[in-house]
N, C-alpha and C positions, 0 to 999 in steps of 0.2 A: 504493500500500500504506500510506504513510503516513496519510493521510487516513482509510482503514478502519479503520488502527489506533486511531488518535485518537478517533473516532466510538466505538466497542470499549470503549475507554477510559472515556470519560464515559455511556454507555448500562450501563456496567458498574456504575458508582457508583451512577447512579441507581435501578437496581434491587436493590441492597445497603442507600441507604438507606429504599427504600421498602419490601424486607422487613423493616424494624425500626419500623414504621409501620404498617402494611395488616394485616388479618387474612383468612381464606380468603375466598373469591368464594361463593355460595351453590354451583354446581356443583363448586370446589375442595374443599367441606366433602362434596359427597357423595362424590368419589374419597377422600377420606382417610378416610370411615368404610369404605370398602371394607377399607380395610388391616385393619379389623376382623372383616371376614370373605370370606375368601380364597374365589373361586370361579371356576371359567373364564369364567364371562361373569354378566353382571348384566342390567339389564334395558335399559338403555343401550348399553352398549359393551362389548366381553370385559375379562377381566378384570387384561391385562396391567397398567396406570394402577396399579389395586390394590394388586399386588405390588410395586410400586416405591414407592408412599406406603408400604408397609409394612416396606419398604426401609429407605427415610428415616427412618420411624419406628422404628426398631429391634425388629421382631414389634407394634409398637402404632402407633397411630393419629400419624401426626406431630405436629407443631407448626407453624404456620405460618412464624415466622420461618425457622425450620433448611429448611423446605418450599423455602422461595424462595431461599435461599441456592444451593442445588441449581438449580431452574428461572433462576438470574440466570445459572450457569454455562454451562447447556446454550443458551440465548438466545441468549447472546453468542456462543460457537462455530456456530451455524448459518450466519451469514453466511460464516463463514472455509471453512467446508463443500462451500458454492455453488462457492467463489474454490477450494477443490481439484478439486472438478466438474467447474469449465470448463477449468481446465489439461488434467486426465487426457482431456476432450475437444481437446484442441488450442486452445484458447485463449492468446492471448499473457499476458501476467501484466499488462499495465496493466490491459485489456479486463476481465481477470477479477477484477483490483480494485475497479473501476467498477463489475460487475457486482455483487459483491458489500456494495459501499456501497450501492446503491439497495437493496436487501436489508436492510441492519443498521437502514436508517432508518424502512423500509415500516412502519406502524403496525401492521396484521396481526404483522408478526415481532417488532417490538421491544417492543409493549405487550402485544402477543396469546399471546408465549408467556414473559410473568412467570408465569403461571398455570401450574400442574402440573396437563393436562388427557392426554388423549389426544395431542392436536395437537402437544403439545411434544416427546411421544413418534416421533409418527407424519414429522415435518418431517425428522428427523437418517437415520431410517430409508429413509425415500423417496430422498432426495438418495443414500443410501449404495446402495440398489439399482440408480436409475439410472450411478453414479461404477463402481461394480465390473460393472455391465454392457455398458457401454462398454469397460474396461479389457479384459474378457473377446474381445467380442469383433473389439474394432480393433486392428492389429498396434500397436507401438508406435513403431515408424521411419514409419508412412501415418495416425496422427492428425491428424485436418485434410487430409490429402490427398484426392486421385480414388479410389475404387475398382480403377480399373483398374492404379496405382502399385502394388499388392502382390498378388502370386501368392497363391491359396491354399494354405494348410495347416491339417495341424493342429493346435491351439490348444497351446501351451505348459503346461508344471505352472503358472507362476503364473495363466497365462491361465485354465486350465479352474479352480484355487481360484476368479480373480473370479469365475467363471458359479457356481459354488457358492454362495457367500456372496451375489450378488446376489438369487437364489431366494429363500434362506434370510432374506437382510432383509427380501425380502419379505411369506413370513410371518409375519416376525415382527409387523413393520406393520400385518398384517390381526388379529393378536393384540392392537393398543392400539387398530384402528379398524377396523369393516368395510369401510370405503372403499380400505384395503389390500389386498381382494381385488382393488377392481379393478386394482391395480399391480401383482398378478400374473397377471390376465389381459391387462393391457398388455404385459407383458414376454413372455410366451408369443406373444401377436399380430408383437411386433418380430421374436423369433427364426424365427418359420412367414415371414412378408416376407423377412427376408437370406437364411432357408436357398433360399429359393425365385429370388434374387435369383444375379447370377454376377459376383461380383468380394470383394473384402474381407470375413472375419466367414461366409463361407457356410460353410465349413469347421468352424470353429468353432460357427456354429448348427444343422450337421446333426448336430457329435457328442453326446455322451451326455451329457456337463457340463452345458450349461446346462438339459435338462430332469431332471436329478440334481439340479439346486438347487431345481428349482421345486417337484420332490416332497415336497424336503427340508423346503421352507417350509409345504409341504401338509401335514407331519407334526406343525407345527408349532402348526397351526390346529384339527387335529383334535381334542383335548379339548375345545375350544370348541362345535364341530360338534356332538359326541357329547353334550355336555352338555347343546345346544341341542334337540337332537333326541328328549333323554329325557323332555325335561320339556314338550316337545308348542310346540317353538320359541317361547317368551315375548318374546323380544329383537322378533323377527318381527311379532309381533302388538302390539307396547306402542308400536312403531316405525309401523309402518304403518295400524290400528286404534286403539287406543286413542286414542291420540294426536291423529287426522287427521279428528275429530268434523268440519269444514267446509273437508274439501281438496278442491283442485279448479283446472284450469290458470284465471288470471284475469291480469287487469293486474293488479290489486294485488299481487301475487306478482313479478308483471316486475318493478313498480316499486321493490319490495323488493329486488329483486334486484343490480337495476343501481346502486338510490341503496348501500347497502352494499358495494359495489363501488368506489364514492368514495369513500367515506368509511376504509374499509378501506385501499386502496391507498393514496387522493388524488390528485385528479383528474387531475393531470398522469403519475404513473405508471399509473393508469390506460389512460391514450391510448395511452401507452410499451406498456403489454400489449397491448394492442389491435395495434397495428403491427406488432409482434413476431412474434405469432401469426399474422397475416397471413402476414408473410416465414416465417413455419415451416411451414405449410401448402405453400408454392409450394415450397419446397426440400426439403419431406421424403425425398426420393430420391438427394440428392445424394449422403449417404456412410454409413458405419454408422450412426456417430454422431449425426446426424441423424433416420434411421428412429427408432432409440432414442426420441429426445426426441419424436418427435413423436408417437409411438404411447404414448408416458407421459402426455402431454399430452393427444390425444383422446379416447382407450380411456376416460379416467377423467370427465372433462367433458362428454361429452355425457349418460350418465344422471346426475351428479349435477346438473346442469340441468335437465333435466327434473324430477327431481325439488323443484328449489327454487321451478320452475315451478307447480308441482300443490302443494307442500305450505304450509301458511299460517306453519308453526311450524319452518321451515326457517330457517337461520340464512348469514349470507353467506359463511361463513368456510369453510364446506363447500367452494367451490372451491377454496380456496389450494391444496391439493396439487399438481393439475395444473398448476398455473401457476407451479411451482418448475422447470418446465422451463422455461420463455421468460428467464431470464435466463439462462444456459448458452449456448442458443441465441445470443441477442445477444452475449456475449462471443465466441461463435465468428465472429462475420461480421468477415472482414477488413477492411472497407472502410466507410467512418463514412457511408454512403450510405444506410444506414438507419436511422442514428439520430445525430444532431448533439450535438458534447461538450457542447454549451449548452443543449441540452434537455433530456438527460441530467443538466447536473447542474441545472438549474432544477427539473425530477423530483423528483431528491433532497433538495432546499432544502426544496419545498412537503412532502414527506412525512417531514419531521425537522422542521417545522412544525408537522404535524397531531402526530408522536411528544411534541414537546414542551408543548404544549399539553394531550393527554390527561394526560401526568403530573402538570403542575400543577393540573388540575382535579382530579385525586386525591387528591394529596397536600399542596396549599395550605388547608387550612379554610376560610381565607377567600375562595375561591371562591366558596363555598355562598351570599356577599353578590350575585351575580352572576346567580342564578336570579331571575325575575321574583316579586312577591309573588302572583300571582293560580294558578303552578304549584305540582302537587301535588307535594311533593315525593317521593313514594313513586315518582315515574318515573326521580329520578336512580340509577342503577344502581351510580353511586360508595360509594351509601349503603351496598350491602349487606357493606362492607370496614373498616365502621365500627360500633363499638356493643357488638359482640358479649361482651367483658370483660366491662363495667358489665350487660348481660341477664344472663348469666351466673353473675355472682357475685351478682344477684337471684334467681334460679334455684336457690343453693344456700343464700342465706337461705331461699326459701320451702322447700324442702325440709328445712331443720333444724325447722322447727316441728311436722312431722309427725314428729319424732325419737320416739324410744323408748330404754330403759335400756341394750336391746338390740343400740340401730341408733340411736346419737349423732349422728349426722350426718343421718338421713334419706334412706339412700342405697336403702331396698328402695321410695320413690319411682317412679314410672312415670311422665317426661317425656313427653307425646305435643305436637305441634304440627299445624296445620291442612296443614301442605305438605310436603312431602319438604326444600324449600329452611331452613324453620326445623327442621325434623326433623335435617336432614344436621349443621349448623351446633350442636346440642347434640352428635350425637352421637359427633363427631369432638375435641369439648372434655373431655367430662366421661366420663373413662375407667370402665368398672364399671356404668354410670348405666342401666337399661335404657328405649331410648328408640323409643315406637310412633308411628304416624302416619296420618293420616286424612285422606291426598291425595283427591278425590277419584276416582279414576281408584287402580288398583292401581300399586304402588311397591315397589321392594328392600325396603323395613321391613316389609312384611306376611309376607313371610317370615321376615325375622329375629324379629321380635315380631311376631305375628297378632292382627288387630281387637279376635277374641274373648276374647283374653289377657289382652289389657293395659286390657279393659272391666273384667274383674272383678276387677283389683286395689285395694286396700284407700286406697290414695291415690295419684293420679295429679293432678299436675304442667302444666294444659296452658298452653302458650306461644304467643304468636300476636303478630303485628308490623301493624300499621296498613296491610297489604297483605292482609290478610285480615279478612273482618269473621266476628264471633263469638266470644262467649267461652267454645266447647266445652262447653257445656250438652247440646244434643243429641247430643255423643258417647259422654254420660255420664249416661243417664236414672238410675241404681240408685244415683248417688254425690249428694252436697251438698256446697256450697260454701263451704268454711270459711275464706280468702283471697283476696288478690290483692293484686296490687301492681302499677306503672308507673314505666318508663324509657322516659327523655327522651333522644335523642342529638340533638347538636348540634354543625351545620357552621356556619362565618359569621356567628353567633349567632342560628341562624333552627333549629327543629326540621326536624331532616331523616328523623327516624325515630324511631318509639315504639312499645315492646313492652308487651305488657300478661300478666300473670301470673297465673294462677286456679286456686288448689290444692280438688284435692275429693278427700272421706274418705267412707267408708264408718261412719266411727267416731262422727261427730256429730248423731245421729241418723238413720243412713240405717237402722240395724237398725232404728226403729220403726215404718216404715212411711209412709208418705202420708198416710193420715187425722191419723196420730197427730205429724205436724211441727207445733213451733209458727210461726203467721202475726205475720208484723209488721206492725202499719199503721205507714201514715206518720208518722204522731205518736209512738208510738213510736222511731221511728230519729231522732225532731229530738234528742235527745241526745246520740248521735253528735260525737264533739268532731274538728272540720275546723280542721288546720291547714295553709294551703294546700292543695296536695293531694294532703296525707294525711289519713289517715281512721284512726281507732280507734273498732273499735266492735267488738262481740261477736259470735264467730265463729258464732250461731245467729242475729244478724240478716241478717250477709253471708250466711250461707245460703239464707237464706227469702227476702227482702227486694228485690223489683225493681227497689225504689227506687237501691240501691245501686251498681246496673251501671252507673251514668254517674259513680258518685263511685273512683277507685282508692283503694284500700289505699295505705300508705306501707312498705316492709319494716321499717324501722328500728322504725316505732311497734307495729306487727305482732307483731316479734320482742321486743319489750319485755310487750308484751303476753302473748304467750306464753310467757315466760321463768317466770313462776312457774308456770305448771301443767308444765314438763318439771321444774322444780324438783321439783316434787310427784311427778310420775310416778319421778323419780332415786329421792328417799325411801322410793318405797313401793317399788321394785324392791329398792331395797337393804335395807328390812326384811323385803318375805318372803325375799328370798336369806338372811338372818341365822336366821327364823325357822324355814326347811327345815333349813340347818345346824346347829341345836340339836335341832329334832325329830328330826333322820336321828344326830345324836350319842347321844342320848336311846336311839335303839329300837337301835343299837349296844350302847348299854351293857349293855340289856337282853339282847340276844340270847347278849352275852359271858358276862354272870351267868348264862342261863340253860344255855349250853354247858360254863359251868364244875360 
């Protein structure tokens, strides 16, 4: 215990100080625009995620620090989770120590779930259906025993509560992830096995409690369903279709498979699962508590296998569910016959290896000196936790230049970016902001903001990162280009990321038409004054001007530059506001004389 705690201890820290460091993940930014709009399922996952980002956020979109403060909490209790798990199954408490350290250090658990995804959600959930389904249905004097040690009965008040709440976490599980259905048809599968079985737990599997919880979970899921169902199943189709433009079972798929499987566990826990599940396999029959684990364990792994099988955009992490049983498992085997304290903890060393190295590639900067020069950097995925502030706050410079007397700040702006990923990531920042997007494949933002909306607005904002090429011109035939600007973010003092910014208005000659835009030749824009690279030049060359698309904008020079015509625009807003108030004083006066 001590050793878990210690581990606890310093995985705790370091997840405290990396949320005052790390900004959202590109999928952490699209859970927390959910928060922004609540619905039972999205087009990804239901909508559980959502409600809890908006949780956090107090009815608005979180903050990433306050985010992970939260996800550092729940991290660290998962492993102590396992270590209740395997007791309530009869495990001794060292075993379940053990069990639980290889747990706290596994890179899956300890880096995997800093993140407020689903999975952080779905981990505590799982563990807590299989812990109260066991509870439910093993006596509590024959945990860890024979079957044949305890007569049947009937289930106890607290017993028949576990079979309740087990159901019910279950739903609620399939409520942060649909892979939570299958932990309720795993658990339906354990209880139809014991009730059919004649020793321990049959009694309890024939009564009415534990399919009372699994309805109860079903009740649970049902908004989802219904929701799913109305709107002609999208989750279904964005999942299986959109998405799956070149699925198909291959080896590249295998090899995906298994290499993230390394990489995730590490390769020595790896082997550890492997062996594990073997011995769960051969012993499933031996007691309740086993059936349990073992029927949570295959029920759910063999289709999400096949599916990681067949799908190219499948991710490795889709298994971890089912394989939160093989450490329970292992804590229950009395006899070190199956697994040696030496390689157990060698397991653990390698995989608080891989933990601690992913963190410092995160959060050392100068790591970034470590990538080779001839990689692109747009593949370290570290990047996308980096930058966002500095985009950002270039985001709402260019947005102030489209200001008005009316709208000082440039907030009736319409942000679109080319991905859901740059889309998610404004729109979880800039509270109020309305922000469209032109993935291309359909996305949550076509509903919230639709194509055709945020086309015909009068200035739109598009943002795009050196993972997308384009600077939204074709998303924007009716508009001109009256800006841009570029940010630089920088790991190890090597660019690891660059956003580029391109405001288009309606206002700068889009009213006159096409024939009637003026054309810049080259010669005209050699005046253009380039310092480094920034660029001041007048917002009807950047418009016309092709030459321009490989020179950025500079915001600062930009907003200097535009600073006296919002000057201008203040002035004359505040002279006609003077000049209505004297005319409307005026035909008062009048109307007063002429009543009098």
């Amino acid at each position: 215990m001590r050793a878990l705690f210690a581990v606890s201890v310093v995985l705790f820290g370091l997840r405290l100080w990396a949320a005052n460091r790390v900004g959202f993940g590109d999928s952490e930014a699209l859970y927390a625009s959910w928060a922004l709009h609540p619905q039972p399922a999205y087009l990804d996952h239901p909508g559980l995620v959502g409600l809890v980002a908006r949780a956090i956020g107090e009815g608005a979109a979180p903050t990433p620090a306050r985010t992970h403060v939260v996800t550092a909490i729940v991290a660290t209790l998962v492993p102590w989770l396992v270590v209740a798990v395997a007791r309530a199954a009869g495990a001794e408490k060292r075993r379940a120590a053990a069990a639980g350290l290889v747990v706290a250090v596994v890179p899956e658990i300890a880096v995997g779930l800093f993140a407020l995804t689903p999975d952080l959600l779905l981990a505590p959930l799982w563990l807590g259906a299989i812990g109260l389904a066991v509870v439910g249905l093993l006596p509590r004097d024959d945990r860890g025993g024979d079957d044949a040690a305890s007569a049947p009965g009937a289930p106890s008040i607290g017993a028949a509560g576990a079979l309740l709440g087990a159901g019910l976490l279950a739903g609620v599980a399939a409520s942060a992830k649909v892979s939570g259905l299958l932990l309720v048809a795993a658990l339906a599968t354990a209880y139809v096995q014991i009730a059919r079985s004649s020793g321990a737990g049959r009694a309890a599997a024939r009564s009415i409690w534990p399919w009372a919880g699994l309805a109860a979970g079903l009740v649970v899921v049902f908004p989802f369903a219904l929701y799913e169902a109305r709107l002609g199943w999208p989750m279904l189709r964005h999942r299986f279709v959109d998405t799956q433009e070149n699925a198909g079972l291959a080896l590249q798929n295998l090899g995906a498979l298994a290499g993230g499987q390394l990489v995730y566990l590490s390769p020595v826990v790896a082997w550890l699962a492997l062996v594990v599940a073997r011995d769960l396999v051969r012993r499933r029959n031996d007691d309740v508590a086993s059936r349990v684990l073992f029927f949570t364990f295959a029920v759910p792994l063999v289709p999400l296998t096949v599916l990681c099988l067949w799908s190219r955009v499948a991710e490795p992490h889709w298994l971890a569910p089912p394989l939160l049983a093989l450490p329970i498992h292992a804590a229950r085997r009395t006899t070190s016959a199956l697994l040696s304290t030496r390689l157990v903890s060698i397991g653990a060393g390698v995989a608080g290896l891989f933990t601690l190295l992913a963190h410092g590639w995160v959060l050392v900067p100068a790591a970034g000196k470590l990538v080779p020069a001839d990689v692109d950097p747009k593949t370290d995925i570290a990047s996308e936790l980096y930058g966002w502030p500095d985009a950002l706050a270039a985001v709402r410079d260019q947005m102030a230049l489209a200001a008005t007397p009316f709208d000082p700040e440039g907030r009736e702006v319409v942000v679109v970016g080319p991905h859901w990923t740059v889309c998610a990531q404004v729109h979880a920042a800039l509270a109020g902001v309305r922000v469209g997007c032109a993935t291309p494949i359909s996305d949550d933002f076509d509903r919230w903001l639709p194509r055709e909306t945020w086309r015909r607005a009068d200035n739109v904002l598009f943002v795009t990162d050196n993972r997308f090429p384009g600077d939204g011109a074709d998303q924007l035939p009716a508009l001109v280009r009256v800006s841009q600007s570029r940010v630089r973010v920088l790991r190890g003092g090597r660019t690891a990321r660059t956003f580029d910014l391109y405001l288009y208005s309606r206002r700068h000659g889009a009213a006159l038409g096409p024939d009637l835009l003026p054309v810049a030749s080259p010669e005209s824009t050699a005046g253009a004054a380039h310092v480094g690279d920034a660029l001041s030049a007048p917002s009807t060359l950047l418009a016309t001007a092709p030459v321009h698309d490989a020179h950025p904008a500079h915001v600062s020079g930009l907003g200097r530059a535009a600073r006296p015509r919002r000057v201008r625009e203040r002035r004359r807003g505040k002279e006609g506001r003077r000049g209505f108030e004297e005319r409307s004083a005026g035909e008062r006066g009048r109307g007063s004389a002429h009543r009098r």
